[in-house]
PyMOL CGO cylinders between C-alpha atoms (Angstrom):
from pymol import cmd
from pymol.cgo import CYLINDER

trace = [
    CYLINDER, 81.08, 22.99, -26.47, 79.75, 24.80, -23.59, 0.3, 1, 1, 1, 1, 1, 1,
    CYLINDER, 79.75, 24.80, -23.59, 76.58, 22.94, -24.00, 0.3, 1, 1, 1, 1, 1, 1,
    CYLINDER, 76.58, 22.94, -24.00, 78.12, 19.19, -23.88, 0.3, 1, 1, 1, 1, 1, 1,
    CYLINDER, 78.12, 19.19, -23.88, 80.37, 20.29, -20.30, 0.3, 1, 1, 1, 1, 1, 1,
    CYLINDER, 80.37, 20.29, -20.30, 77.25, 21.30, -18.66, 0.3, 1, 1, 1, 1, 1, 1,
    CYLINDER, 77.25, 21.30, -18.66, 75.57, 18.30, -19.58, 0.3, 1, 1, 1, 1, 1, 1,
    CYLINDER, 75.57, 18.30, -19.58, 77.99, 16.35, -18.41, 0.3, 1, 1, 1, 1, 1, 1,
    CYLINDER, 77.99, 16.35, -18.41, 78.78, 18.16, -14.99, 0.3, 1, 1, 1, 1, 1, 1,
    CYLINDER, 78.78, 18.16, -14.99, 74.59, 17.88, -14.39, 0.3, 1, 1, 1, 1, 1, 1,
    CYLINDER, 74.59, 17.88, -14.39, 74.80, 14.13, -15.43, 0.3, 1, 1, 1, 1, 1, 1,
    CYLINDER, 74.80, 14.13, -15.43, 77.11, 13.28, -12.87, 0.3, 1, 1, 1, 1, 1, 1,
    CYLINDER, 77.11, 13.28, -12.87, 75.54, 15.12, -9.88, 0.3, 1, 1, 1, 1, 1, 1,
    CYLINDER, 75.54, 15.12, -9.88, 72.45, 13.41, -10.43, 0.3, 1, 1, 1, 1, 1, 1,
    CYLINDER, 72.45, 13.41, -10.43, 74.37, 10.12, -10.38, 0.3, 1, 1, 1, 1, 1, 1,
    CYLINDER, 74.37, 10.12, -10.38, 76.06, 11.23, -6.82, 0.3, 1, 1, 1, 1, 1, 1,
    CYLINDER, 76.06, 11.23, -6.82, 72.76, 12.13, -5.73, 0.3, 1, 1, 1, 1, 1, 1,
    CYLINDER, 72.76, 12.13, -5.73, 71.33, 9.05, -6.75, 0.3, 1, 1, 1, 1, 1, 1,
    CYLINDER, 71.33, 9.05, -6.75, 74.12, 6.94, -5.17, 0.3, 1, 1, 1, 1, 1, 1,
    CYLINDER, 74.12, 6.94, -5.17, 73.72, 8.50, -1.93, 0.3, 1, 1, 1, 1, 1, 1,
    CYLINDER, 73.72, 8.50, -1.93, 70.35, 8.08, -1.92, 0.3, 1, 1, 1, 1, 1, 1,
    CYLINDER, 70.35, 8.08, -1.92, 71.24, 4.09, -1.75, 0.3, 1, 1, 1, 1, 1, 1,
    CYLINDER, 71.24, 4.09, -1.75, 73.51, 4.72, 1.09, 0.3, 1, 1, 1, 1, 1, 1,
    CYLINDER, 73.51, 4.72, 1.09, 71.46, 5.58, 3.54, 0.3, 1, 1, 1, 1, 1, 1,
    CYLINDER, 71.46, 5.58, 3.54, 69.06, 2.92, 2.39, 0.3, 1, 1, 1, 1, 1, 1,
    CYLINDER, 69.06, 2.92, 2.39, 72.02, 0.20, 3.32, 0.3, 1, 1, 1, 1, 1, 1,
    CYLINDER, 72.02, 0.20, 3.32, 73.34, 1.82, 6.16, 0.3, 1, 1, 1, 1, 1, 1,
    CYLINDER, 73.34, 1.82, 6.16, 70.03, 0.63, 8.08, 0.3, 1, 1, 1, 1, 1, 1,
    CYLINDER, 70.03, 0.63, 8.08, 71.16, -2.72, 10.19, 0.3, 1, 1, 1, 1, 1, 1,
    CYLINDER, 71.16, -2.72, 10.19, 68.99, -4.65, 12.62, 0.3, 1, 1, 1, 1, 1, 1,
    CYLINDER, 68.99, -4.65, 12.62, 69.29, -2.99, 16.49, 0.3, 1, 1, 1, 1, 1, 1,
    CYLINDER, 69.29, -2.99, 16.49, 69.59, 0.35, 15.14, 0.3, 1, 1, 1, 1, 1, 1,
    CYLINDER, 69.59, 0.35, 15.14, 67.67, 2.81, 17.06, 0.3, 1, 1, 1, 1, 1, 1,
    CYLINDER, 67.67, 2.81, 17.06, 64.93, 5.31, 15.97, 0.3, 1, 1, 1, 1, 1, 1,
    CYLINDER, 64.93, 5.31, 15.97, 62.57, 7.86, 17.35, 0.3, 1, 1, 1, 1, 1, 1,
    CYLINDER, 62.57, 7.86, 17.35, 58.94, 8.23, 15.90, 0.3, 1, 1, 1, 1, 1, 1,
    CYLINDER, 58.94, 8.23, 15.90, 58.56, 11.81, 15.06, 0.3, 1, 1, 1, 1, 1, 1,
    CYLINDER, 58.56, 11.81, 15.06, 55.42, 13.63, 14.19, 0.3, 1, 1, 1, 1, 1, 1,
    CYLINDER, 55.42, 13.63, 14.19, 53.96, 12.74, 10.95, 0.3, 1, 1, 1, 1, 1, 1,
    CYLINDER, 53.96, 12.74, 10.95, 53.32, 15.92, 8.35, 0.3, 1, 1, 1, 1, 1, 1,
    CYLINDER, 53.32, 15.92, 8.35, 49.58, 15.05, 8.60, 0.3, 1, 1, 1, 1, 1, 1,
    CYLINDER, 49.58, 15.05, 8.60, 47.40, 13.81, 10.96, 0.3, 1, 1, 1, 1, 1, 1,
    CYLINDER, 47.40, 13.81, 10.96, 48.44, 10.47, 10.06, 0.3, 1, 1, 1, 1, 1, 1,
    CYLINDER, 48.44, 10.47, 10.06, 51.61, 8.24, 9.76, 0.3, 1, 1, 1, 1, 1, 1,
    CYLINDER, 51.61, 8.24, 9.76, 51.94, 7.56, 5.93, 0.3, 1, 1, 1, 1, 1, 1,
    CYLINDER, 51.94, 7.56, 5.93, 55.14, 5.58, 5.92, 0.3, 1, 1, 1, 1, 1, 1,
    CYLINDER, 55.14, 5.58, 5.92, 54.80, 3.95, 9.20, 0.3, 1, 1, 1, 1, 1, 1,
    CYLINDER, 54.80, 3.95, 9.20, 51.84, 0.73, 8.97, 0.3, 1, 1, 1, 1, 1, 1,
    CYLINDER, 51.84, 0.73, 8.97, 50.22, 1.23, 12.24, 0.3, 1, 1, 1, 1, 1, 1,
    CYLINDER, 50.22, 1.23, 12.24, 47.17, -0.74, 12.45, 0.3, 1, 1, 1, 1, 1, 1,
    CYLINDER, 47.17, -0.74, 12.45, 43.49, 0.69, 11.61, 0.3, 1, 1, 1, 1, 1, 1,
    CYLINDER, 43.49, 0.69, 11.61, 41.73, 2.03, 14.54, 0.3, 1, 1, 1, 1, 1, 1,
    CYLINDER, 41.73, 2.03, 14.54, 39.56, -0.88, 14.62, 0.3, 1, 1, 1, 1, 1, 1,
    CYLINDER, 39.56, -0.88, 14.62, 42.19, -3.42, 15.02, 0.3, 1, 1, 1, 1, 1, 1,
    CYLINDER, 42.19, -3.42, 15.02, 43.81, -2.02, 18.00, 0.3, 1, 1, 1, 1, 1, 1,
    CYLINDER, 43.81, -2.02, 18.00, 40.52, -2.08, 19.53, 0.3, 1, 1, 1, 1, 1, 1,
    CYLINDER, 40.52, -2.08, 19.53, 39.86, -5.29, 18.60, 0.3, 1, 1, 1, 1, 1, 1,
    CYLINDER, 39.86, -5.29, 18.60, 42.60, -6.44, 20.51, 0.3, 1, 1, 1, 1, 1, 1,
    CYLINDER, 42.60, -6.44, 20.51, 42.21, -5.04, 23.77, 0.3, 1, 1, 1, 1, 1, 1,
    CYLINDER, 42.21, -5.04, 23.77, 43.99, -1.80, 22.98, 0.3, 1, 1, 1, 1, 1, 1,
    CYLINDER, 43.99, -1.80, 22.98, 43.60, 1.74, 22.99, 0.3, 1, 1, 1, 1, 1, 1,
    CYLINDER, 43.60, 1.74, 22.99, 43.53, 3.81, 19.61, 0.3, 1, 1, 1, 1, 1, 1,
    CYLINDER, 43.53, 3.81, 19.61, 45.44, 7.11, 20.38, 0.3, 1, 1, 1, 1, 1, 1,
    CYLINDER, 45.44, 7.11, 20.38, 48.34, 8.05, 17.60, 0.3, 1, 1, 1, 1, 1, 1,
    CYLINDER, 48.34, 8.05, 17.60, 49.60, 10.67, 19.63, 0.3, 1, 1, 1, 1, 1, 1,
    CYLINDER, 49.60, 10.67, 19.63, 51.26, 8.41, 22.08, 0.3, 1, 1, 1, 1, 1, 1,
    CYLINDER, 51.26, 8.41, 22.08, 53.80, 7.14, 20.02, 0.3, 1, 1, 1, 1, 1, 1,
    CYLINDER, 53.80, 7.14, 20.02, 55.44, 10.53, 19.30, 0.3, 1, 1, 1, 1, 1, 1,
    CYLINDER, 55.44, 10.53, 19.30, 58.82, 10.65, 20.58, 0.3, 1, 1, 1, 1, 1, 1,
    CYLINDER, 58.82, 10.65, 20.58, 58.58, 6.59, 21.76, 0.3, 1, 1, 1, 1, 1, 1,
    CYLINDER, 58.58, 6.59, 21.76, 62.70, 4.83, 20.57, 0.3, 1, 1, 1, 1, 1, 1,
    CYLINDER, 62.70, 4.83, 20.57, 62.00, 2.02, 18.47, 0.3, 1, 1, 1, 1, 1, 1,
    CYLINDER, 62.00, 2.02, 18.47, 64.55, -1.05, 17.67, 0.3, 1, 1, 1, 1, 1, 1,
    CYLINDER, 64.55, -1.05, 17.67, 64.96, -2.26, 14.07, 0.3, 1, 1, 1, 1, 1, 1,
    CYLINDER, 64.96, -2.26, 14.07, 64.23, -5.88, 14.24, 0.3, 1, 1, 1, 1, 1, 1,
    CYLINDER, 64.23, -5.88, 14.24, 64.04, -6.97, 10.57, 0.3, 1, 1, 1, 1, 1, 1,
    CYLINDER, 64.04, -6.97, 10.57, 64.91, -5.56, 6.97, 0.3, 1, 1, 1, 1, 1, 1,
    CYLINDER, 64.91, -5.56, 6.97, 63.14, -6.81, 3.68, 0.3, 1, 1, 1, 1, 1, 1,
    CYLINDER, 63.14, -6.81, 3.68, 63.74, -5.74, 0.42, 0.3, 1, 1, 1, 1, 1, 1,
    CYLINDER, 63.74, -5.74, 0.42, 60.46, -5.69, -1.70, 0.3, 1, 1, 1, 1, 1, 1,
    CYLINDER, 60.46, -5.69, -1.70, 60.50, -6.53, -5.45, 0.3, 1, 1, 1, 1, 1, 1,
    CYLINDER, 60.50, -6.53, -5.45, 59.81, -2.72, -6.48, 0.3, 1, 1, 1, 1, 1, 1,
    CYLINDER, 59.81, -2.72, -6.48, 62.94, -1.84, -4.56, 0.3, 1, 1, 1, 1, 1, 1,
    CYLINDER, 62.94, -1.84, -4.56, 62.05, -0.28, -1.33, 0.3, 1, 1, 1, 1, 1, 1,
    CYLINDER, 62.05, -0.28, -1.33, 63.23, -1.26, 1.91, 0.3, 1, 1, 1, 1, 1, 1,
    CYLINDER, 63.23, -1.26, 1.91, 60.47, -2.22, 4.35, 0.3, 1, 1, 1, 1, 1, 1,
    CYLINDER, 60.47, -2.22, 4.35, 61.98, -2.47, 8.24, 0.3, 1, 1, 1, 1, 1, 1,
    CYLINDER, 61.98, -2.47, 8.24, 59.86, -4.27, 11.14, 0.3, 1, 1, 1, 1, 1, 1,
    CYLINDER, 59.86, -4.27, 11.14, 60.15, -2.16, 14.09, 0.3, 1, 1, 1, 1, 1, 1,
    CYLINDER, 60.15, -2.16, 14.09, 59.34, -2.54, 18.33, 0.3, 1, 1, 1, 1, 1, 1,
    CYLINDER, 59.34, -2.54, 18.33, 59.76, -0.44, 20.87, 0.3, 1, 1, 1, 1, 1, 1,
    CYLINDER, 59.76, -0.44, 20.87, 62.58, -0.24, 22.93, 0.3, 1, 1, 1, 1, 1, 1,
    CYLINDER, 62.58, -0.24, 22.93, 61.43, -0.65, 26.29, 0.3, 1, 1, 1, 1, 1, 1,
    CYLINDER, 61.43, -0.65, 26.29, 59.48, -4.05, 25.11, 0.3, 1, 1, 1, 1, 1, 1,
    CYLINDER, 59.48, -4.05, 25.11, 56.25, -2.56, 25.59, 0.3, 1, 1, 1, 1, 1, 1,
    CYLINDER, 56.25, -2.56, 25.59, 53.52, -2.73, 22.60, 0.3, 1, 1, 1, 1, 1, 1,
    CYLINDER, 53.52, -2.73, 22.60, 52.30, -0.28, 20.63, 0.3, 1, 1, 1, 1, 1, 1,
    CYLINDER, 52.30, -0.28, 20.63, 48.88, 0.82, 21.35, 0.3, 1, 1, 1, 1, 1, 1,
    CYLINDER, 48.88, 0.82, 21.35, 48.94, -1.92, 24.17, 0.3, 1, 1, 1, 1, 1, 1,
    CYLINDER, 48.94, -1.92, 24.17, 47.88, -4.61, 21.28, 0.3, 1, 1, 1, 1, 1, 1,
    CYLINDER, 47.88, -4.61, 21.28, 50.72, -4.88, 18.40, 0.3, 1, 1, 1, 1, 1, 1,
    CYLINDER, 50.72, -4.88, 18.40, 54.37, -5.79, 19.47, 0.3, 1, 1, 1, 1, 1, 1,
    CYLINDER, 54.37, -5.79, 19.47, 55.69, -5.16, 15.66, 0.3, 1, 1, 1, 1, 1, 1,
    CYLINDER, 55.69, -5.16, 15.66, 54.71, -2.56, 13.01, 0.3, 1, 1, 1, 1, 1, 1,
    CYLINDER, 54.71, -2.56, 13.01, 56.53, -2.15, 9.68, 0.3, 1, 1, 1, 1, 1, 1,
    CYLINDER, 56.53, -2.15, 9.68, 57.51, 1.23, 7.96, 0.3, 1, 1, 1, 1, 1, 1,
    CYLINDER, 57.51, 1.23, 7.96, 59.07, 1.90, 4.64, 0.3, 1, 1, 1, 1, 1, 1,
    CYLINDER, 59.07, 1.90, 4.64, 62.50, 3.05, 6.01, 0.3, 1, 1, 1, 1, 1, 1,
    CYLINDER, 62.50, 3.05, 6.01, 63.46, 5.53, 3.00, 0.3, 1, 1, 1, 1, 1, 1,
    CYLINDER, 63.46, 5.53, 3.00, 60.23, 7.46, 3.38, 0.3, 1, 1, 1, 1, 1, 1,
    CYLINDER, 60.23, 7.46, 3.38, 59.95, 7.81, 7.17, 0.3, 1, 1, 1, 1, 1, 1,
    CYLINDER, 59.95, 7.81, 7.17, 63.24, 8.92, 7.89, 0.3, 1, 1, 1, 1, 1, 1,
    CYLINDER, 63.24, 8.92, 7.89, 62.57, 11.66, 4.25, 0.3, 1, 1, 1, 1, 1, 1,
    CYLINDER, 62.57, 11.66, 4.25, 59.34, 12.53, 5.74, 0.3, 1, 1, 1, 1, 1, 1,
    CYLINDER, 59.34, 12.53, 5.74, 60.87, 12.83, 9.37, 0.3, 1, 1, 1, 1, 1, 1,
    CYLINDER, 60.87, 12.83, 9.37, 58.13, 9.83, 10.45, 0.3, 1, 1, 1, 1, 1, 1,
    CYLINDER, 58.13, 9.83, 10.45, 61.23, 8.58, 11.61, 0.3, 1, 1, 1, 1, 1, 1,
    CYLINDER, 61.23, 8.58, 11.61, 64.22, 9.84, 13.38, 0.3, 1, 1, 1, 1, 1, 1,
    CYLINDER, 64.22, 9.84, 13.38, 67.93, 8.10, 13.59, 0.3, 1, 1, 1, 1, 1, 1,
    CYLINDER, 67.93, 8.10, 13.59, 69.02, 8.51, 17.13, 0.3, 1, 1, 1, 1, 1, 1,
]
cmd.load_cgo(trace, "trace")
């Protein structure tokens, strides 16, 4: 009997957990405001920031590093068919990022689990 009430109490935790999980993915609304943080690596995962060679294709100047800390605006949410949430995001003070791309898009439940992105 003991068996069958811990099953149950460990059934409905992971439900809770899953259904908050979903909360913070709908809480997300356009004009929200985030900070960039520093990615675990040496490279945003969860963020799509163009190639090196793009940026420089476009007149701009390659350097990761100067987008730590920078407020960005949600401007669009999109949910894909495998059920993440992709967000487009721009910086705050209407500048570009990298001095080439007005718009990037990040995966909005990753960034903000990896701390890629921070809610301000």
């Amino acid at each position: 009997m003991i068996k069958y009430v811990i099953a149950l109490v460990f059934s409905v935790s992971v439900l809770n957990a899953q259904n908050n999980q979903n909360q913070v993915q709908n809480d997300v609304k356009v004009g929200d405001v985030f900070e960039i943080g520093k990615p675990e690596t040496n490279s945003y995962k969860h963020i799509d920031f163009p190639r090196a060679n793009f940026i420089i294709k476009k007149g701009g100047i390659a350097n990761y590093k100067s987008v730590h800390g920078e407020k960005v605006v949600v401007t669009a949410i999109k949910e894909k068919k495998d059920g993440t949430t992709e967000v487009k995001i721009k910086r705050a003070n209407g500048n570009r990022f990298f001095g080439s791309h007005t718009v990037v898009a990040a995966d909005i439940t990753k960034a903000l689990a990896s701390g890629e992105l921070q809610l301000l």
